[in-house]
N, C-alpha and C positions, 0 to 999 in steps of 0.2 A: 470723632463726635460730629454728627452732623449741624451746623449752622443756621439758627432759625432767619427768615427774615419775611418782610412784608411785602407784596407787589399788589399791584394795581395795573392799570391799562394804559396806558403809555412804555415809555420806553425812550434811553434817554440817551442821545449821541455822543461819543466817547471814544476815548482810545490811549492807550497806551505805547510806551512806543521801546525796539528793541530789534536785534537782528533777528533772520527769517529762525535762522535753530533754535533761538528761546524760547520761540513756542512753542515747542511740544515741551519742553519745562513744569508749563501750569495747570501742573491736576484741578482739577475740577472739587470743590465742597461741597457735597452734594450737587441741588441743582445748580450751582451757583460757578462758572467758568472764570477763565481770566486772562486778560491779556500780560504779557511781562514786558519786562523792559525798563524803561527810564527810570531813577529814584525820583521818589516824592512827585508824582504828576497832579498837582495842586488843582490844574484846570483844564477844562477839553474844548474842542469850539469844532462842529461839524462842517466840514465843507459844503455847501449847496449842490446837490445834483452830480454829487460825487462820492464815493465811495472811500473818502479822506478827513482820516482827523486830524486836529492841531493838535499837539499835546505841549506845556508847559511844566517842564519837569524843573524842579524847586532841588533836584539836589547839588552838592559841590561841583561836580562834575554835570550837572543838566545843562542845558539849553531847549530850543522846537526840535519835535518830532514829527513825524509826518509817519502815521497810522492806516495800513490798506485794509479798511475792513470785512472785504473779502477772504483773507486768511492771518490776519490779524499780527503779519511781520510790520517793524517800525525801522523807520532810519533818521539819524539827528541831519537837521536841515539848516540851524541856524544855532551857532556862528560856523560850525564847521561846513557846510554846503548852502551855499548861496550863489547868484549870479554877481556880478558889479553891484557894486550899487549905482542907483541910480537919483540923486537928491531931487528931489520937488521944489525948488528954489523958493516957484512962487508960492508955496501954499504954505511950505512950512520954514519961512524964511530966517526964523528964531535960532533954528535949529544948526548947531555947532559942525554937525554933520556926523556920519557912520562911527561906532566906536565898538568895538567888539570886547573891549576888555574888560571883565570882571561883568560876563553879562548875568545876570542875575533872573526870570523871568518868574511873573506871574498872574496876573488875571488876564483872561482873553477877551477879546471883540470880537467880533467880525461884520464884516456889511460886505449883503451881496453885492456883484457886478454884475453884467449881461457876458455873454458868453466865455463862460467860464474864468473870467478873472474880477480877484475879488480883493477885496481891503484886508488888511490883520493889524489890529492893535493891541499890543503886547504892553501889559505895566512891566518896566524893568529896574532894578535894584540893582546894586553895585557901584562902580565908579561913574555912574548918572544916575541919577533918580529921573524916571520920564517915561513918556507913553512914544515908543517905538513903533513906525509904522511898516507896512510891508504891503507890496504888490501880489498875489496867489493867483499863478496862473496855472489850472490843472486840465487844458487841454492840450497837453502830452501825454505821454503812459505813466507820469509822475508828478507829481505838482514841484515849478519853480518857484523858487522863494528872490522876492529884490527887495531889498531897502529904499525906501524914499523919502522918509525925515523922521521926524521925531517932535515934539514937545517937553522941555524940560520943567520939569513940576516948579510952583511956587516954592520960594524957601523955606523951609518946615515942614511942608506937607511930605508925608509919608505917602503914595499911592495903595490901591488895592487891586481894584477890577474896574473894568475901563467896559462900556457899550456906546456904540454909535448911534448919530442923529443926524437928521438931515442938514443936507447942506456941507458936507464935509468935516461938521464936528463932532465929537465926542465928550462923553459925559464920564468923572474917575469918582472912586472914591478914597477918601482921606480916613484910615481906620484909627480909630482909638477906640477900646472896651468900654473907655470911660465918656467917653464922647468926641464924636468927627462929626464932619460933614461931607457934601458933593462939591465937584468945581468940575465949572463948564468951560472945553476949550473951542473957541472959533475962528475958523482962518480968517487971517488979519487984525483978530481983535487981541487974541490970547487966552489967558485963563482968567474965569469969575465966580466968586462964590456963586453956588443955584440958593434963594432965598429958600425958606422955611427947610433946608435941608439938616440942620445939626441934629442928630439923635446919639442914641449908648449906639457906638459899634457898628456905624455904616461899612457891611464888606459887599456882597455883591451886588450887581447894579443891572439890569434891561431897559429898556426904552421901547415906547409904543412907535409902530414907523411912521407916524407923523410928527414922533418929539414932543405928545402934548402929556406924556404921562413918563412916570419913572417908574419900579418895581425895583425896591433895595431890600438886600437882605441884611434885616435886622440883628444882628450876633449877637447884641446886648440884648436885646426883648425876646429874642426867640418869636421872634414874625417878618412877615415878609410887609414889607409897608409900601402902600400905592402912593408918590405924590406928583401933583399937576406942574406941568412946567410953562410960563410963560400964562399964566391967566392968574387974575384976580376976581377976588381973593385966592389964594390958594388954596386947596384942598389936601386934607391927606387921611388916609384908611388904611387899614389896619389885619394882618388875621394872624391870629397865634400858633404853630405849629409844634411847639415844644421840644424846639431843641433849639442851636447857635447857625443860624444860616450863612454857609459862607460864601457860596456863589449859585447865583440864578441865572436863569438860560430858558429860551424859548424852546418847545418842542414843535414838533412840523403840526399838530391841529391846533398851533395856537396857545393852547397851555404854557404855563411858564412850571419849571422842574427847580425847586428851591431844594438844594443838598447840604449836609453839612452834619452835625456831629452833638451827642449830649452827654450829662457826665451827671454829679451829685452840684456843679455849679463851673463857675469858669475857670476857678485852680485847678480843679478834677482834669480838664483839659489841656491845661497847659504841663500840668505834670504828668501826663499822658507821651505830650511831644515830646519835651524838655528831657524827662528821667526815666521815660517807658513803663510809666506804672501808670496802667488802661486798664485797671479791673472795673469792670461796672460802664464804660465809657460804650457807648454804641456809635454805629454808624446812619442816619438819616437821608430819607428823599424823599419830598412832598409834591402831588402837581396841585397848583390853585388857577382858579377862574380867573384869569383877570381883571373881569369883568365884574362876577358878584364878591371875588374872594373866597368863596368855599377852597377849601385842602382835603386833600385824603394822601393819606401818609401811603408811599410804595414801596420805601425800604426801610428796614429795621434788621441793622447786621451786626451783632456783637463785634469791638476788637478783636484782634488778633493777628498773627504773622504775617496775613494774606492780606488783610485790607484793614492799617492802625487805626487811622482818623478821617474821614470821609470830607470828602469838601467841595463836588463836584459831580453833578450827573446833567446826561443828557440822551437823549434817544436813539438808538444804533439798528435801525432794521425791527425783530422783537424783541428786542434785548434792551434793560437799561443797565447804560454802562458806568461806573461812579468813580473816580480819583481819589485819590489821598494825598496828603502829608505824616510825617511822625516815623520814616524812616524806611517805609512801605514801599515794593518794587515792582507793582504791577493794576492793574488798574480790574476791580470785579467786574462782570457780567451777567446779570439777575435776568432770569425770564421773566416777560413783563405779560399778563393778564389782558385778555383781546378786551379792548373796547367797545 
């Protein structure tokens, strides 16, 4: 039975990740391709000016993937292939140092570099709660992976998804359905609440590259919410997509690509993960303006074996490419609609 879904003009950077022979694995659903590889790839982060994706695979066995979107083979990068690490004393001076055990990974960052190397910030889960950082240098014939600190979350805070800001910090989120907030980390200073940030369900998070604007995705409202950072009064705007956004991400013209999943309400989802009962549960991706906040919805993919719960896209070439969780082991590829 062929799989309906919705696209639009864009196209959303992505990847999965897995050795070179699992790909011919992933038959194709109709128009709909796929990469194989890691379990659960919760979230994807495109390389800049390279042909490479991050993948954060959320299962027992995951860690980073490093995805050649050229022919769509993956190899695990971190904890199992890394160089030394190398600590940043001075920047992230907090920080206990390298720990690989019970790495846990999920929401991505990334901030360009100049010639080819570049920042990754990884929220991690397990035997640290903290935002892991990392060096990406991909002018090799493969991207290297170093460690160079980390941030250990406030006490209680739960992390989600982590975007950059200038000046070398970064902005995380603190999920709870029922209500979280954002907290700002800056070298030298630490972490701070961001003011007017508590809503139902802060999970994904972007930043404007001047740091004057946030774009989080709202799980709880089912929208993506703009707010101002560092000016008063504060601002904040709104737009409804209709469905649980879990993570947002810039596309190359600007756009931001809000992904993530809807059900009959937020039990229908959890019981989706939880017990695999996804009747009725689909999979969502929206791009919106920044700017004025218009949406136009570009994917609409029923669950199923190939792709459970959706929680991630971003633009790959024409293709948008979308992640999941809920036990799922390859990441879709939607032809995307010329603009």
């Amino acid at each position: 039975m062929k799989r309906t879904f919705l696209m639009s003009t864009a196209a959303v950077v992505c990847l999965l990740a897995l050795p070179a022979a699992a790909a011919a694995q992933c038959d194709p659903d109709g128009d709909v391709q796929f990469v194989c590889g890691p379990g659960n790839p919760e979230d994807l982060a495109a390389v800049p000016e390279s042909p490479w994706v991050i993948v954060s695979a959320m299962a027992a066995d995951g860690g980073l993937y490093a995805t050649d979107a050229r022919d769509h083979t993956s190899r695990p990068v971190y904890p199992l292939e890394t160089s030394a690490p190398r600590h940043d004393t001075a920047t992230y001076a907090s920080c206990p140092g390298p720990d690989t055990s019970g790495f846990q990974p999920h929401g991505l960052g990334l901030r360009p570099g100049a010639d080819g190397v570049h920042t990754l910030y990884v929220v991690r889960h397990g035997d640290r709660e903290a935002i892991e950082v990392f060096e990406v240098d991909t002018r090799g014939d493969s991207p290297a992976f170093t460690w160079v600190g980390c941030a250990v979350a406030p006490e209680g805070v739960r992390l989600n998804s982590v975007a950059a800001l200038p000046g070398g910090a970064f902005v995380a989120t603190h999920f709870r359905p029922d209500g979280g907030e954002l907290w700002e980390w800056q070298p030298g200073a630490g972490w701070s609440q961001v003011p007017g940030s508590a809503m139902a369900g802060p999970n994904g998070i972007e930043a404007s590259a001047d740091g004057r604007w946030l774009y989080i995705g709202g799980w709880g409202t089912q929208s993506l919410v703009r707010l101002s950072r560092g000016q008063t009064p504060i601002e904040t705007d709104s737009v409804g997509v209709g469905f649980h956004i879990d993570n947002v991400h810039f596309a190359p013209d600007g756009s931001l690509l809000a992904a993530g999943h809807a059900g009959s309400g937020p039990d229908s989802i959890f019981a989706c993960i939880r017990q695999g009962e996804c009747d009725g549960i689909t999979s969502r991706a929206a791009r919106v303006d920044p700017d004025s906040l218009a949406a136009e919805e570009v994917v609409h993919y029923p669950s199923n074996d190939l792709l459970i719960v959706g929680t991630a896209a971003i633009e790959v070439d024409d293709e948008i490419w979308v992640g999941g969780i809920g036990g799922g082991d390859r990441i879709a590829r939607f032809p995307a609609s010329p603009r």
